[in-house]
C-alpha positions as CSV (number, residue, x, y, z in Angstrom):
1,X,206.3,-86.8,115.3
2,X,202.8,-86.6,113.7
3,X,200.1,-88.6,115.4
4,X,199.2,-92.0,114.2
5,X,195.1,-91.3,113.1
6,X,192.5,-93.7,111.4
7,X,189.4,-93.1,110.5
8,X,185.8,-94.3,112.4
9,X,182.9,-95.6,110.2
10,X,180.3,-92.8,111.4
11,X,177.6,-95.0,112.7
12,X,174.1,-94.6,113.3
13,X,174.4,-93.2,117.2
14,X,177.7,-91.8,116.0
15,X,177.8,-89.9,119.6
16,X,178.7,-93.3,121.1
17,X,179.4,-95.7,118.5
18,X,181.8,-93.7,116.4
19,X,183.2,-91.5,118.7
20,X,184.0,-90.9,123.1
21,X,181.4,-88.3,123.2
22,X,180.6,-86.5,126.8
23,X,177.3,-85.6,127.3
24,X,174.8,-84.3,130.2
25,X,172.6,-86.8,132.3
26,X,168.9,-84.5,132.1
27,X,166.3,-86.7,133.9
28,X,162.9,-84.9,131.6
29,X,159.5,-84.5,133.5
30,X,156.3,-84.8,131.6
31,X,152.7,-84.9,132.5
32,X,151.1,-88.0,131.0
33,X,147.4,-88.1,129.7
34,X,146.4,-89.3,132.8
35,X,147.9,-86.5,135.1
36,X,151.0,-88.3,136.5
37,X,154.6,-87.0,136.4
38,X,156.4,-89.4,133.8
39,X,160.6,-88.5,134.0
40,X,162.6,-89.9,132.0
41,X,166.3,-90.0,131.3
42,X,168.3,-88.4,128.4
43,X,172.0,-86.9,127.4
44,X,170.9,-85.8,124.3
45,X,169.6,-82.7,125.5
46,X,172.0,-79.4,124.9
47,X,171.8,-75.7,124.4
48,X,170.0,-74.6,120.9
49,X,169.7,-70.7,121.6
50,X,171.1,-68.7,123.6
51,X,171.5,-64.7,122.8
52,X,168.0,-63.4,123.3
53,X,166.0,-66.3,122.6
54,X,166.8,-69.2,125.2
55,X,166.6,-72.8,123.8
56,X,167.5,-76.2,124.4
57,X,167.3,-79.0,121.9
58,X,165.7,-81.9,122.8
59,X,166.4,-85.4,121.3
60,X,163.4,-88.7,122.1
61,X,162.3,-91.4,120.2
62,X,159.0,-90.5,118.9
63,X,157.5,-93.3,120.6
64,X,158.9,-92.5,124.3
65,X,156.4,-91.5,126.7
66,X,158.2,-88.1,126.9
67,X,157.6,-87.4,123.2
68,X,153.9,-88.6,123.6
69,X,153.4,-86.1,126.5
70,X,154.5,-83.3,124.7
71,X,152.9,-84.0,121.3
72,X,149.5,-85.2,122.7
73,X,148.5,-84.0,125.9
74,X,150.8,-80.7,127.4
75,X,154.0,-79.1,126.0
76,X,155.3,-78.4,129.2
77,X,158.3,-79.9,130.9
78,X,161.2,-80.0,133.6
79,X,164.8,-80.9,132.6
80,X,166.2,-81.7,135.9
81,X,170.3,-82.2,136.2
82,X,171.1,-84.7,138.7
83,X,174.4,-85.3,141.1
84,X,177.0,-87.8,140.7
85,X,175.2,-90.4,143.0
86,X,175.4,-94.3,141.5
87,X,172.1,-95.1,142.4
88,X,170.4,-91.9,140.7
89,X,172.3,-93.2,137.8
90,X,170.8,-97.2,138.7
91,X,167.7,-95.5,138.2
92,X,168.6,-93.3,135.4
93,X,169.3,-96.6,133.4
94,X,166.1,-98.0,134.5
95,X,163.7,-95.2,133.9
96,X,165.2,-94.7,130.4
97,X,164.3,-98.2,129.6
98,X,162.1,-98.0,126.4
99,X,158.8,-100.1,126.4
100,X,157.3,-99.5,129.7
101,X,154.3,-97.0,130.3
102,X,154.3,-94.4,133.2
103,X,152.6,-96.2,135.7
104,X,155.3,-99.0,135.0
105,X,158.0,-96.2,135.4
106,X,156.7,-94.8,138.6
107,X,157.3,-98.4,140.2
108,X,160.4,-98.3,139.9
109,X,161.3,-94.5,140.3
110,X,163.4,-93.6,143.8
111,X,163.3,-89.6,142.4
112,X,161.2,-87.6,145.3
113,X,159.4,-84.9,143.7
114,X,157.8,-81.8,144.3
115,X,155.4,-79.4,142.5
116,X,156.4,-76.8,139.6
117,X,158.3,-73.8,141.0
118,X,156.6,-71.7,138.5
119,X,154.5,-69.0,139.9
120,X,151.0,-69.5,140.8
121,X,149.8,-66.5,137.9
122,X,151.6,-69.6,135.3
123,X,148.3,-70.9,134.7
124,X,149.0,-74.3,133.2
125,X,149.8,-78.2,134.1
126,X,153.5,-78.6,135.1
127,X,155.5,-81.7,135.6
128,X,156.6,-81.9,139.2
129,X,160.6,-82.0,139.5
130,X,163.3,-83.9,141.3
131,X,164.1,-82.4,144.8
132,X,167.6,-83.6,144.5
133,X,168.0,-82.0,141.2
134,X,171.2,-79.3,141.4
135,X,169.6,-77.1,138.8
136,X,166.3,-77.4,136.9
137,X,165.1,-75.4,133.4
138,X,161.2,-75.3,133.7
139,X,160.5,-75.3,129.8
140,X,157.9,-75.4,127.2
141,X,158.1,-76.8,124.0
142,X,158.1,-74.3,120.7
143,X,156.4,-76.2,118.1
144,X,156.9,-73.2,115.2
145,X,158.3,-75.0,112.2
146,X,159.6,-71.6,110.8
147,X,161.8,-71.3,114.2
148,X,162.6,-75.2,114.2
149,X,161.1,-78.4,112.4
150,X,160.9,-81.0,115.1
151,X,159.8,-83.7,112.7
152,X,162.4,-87.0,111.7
153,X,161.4,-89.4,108.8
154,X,163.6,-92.1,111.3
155,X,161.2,-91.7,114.2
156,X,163.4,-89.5,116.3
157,X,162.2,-86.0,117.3
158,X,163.4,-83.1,117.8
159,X,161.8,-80.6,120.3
160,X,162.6,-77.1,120.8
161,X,162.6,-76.0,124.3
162,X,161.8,-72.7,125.6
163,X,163.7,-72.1,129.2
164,X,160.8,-70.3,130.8
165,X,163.0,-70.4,134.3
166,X,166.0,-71.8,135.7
167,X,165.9,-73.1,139.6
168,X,169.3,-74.1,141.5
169,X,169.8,-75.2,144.8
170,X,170.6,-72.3,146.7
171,X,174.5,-73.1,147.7
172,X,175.1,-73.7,143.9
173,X,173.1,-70.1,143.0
174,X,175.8,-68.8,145.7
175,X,178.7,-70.7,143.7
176,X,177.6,-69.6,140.5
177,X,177.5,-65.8,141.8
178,X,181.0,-65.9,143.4
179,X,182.0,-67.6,140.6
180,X,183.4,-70.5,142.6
181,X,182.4,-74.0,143.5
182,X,180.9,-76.6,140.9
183,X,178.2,-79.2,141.4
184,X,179.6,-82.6,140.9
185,X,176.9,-83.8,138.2
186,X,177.7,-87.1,135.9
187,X,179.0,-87.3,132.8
188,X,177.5,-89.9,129.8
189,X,179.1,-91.9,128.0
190,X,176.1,-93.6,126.2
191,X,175.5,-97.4,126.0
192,X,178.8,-97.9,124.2
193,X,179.5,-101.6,124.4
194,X,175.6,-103.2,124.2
195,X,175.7,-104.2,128.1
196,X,176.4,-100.5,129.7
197,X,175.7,-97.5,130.2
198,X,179.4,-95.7,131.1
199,X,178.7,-92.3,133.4
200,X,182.0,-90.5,134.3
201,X,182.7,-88.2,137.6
202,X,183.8,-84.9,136.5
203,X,187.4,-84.0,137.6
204,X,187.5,-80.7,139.9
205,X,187.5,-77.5,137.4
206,X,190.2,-75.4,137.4
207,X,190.2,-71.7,136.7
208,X,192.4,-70.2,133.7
209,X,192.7,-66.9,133.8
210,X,192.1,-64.6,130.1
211,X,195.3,-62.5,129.2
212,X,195.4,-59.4,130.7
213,X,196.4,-58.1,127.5
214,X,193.1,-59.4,125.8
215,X,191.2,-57.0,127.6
216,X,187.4,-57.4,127.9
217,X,184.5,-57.6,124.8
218,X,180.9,-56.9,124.7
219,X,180.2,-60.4,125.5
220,X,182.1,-59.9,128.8
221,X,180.2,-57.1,129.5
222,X,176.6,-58.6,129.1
223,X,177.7,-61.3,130.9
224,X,178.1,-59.4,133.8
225,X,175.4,-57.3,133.5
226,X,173.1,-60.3,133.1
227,X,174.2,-61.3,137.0
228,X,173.2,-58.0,138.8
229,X,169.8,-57.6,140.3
230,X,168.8,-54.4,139.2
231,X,165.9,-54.1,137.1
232,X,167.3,-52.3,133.9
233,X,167.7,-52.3,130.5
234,X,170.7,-52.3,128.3
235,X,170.7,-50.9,124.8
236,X,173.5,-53.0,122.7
237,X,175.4,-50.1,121.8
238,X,175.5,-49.2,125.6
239,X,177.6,-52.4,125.9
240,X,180.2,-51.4,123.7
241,X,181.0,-47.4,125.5
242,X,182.4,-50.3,128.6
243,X,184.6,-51.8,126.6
244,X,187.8,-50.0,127.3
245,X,186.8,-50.3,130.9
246,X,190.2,-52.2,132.8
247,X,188.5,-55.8,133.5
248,X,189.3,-55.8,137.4
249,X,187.2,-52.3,137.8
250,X,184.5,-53.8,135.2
251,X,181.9,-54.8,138.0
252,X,182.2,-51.7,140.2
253,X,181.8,-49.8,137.2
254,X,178.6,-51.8,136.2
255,X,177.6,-51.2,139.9
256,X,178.0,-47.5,140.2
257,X,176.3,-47.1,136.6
258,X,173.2,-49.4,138.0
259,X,173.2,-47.4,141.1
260,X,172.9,-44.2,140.1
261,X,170.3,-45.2,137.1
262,X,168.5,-46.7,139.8
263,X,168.3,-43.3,142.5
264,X,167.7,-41.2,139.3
265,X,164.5,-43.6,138.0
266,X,166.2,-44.8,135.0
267,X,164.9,-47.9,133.7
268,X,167.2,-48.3,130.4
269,X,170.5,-47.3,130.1
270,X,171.6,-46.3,126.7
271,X,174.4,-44.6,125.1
272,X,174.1,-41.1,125.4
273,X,173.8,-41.6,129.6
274,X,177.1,-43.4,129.8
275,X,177.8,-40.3,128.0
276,X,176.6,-38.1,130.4
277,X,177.6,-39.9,133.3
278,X,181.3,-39.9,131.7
279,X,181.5,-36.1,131.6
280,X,179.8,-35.6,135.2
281,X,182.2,-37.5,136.7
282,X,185.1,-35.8,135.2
């Protein structure tokens, strides 16, 4: 039987007027013109680029003290993903409040904070970020208009944000290496009904495994080779020679290739030594 569907009106907010739309809960640190941390609270912050160039995308009213810190005094901030805790979220409500300056904001803030992770050769002013954060990107803003306009004739902008570094809490780092374990961090549902915000707990993830008969890609491959610590450099075409590689053997293959690049001082593997490599070990 075919489903019963009507159409929505596309509203402005569309994300939660016209539509159930999940979203992130980022709480954004800023340095206002007077040297205080401002954070503020957003969901409409999601990744831009990802393959080389790593982005995220930004949404603020143009008049939010977020958007005034980056536009006017430093174009540096912290996007810091809190847990599923009600009264972070309390507070998440409250410090996304338009209207009210900083020094109004950090009244009513229960978000401890510490200093920039960043390294001390970063010469700059960073935003501190929230010790209870699971995960934060340390960013800067990329105001290029041939990369990305960040302009809006509506008063919203749009800010393109380099990840300059990501920090996790260390048992999540471990999870996200083994592959197992998930933070519990709050979904958005916007302010859907004029008197709410709705925030969701995420169900536990399960894993699905990909068909064995689907092999692996190149994708697959960088992937891993993005996780190991060795310091080397892939060429792309390197990627693809792994490709018929059996997935289960994929990472001690990656690690026996690393290895022995490593004891023999390569710094960049390429083609023509997973060539070589093949026929030595014939």
């Amino acid at each position: 039987m075919a489903k019963d569907f009507k159409e929505i009106k596309v509203l402005d907010n569309f994300y939660q007027t016209s539509s159930f739309y999940p979203m992130p809960v980022v709480m954004v640190s800023t340095v206002s013109k007077s040297g205080i941390t401002n954070i503020g609270s957003y969901s409409l912050c999601f990744p831009f680029g990802i393959a080389v160039d790593h982005y995220m995308m930004l949404i603020s009213r143009g008049d939010s003290n977020t958007s005034l810190n980056l536009l006017n005094n430093n174009k540096h901030c912290a996007l810091n993903f809190i847990p599923y805790k009600k009264k972070f979220l309390k507070n998440a409500v409250c410090l996304g409040y338009p209207g009210e300056t900083t020094e109004q904001k950090e009244k009513d803030c229960i978000f401890e904070t510490i200093p920039s992770m960043r390294d001390a050769s970063e010469k700059g002013i960073y935003p501190d970020v929230i010790t209870d954060a699971v995960q934060i990107f340390e960013c800067t803003w990329i105001n290029d208009k041939e990369k990305f306009h960040y302009g809006g004739d509506n008063g919203e902008k749009h800010f393109l944000l380099k990840i300059d570094h990501i920090f996790m809490q260390e048992k999540w780092a471990e999870s996200l290496r083994k592959g197992k374990g998930f933070p519990n961090m709050p979904i958005d549902y916007g302010y859907r009904d004029g008197k709410h915000f709705w925030f969701a707990r995420h169900n536990k993830p399960y894993a699905e495994p990909i068909p064995k008969s689907k092999g692996i890609d190149v994708n697959s491959i960088i992937y891993e080779v993005q996780r190991m610590t060795y310091n080397l450099k892939w060429q792309d075409d390197a990627y693809a020679k792994l490709v018929k590689v059996p997935r289960v053997f994929l990472k001690r293959v990656l690690t026996s290739i690393s290895e022995r690049a490593v004891s023999e001082g390569v710094t960049e593997i390429t083609p023509e030594l997973l060539d070589s490599y093949n026929k030595k070990s014939r």
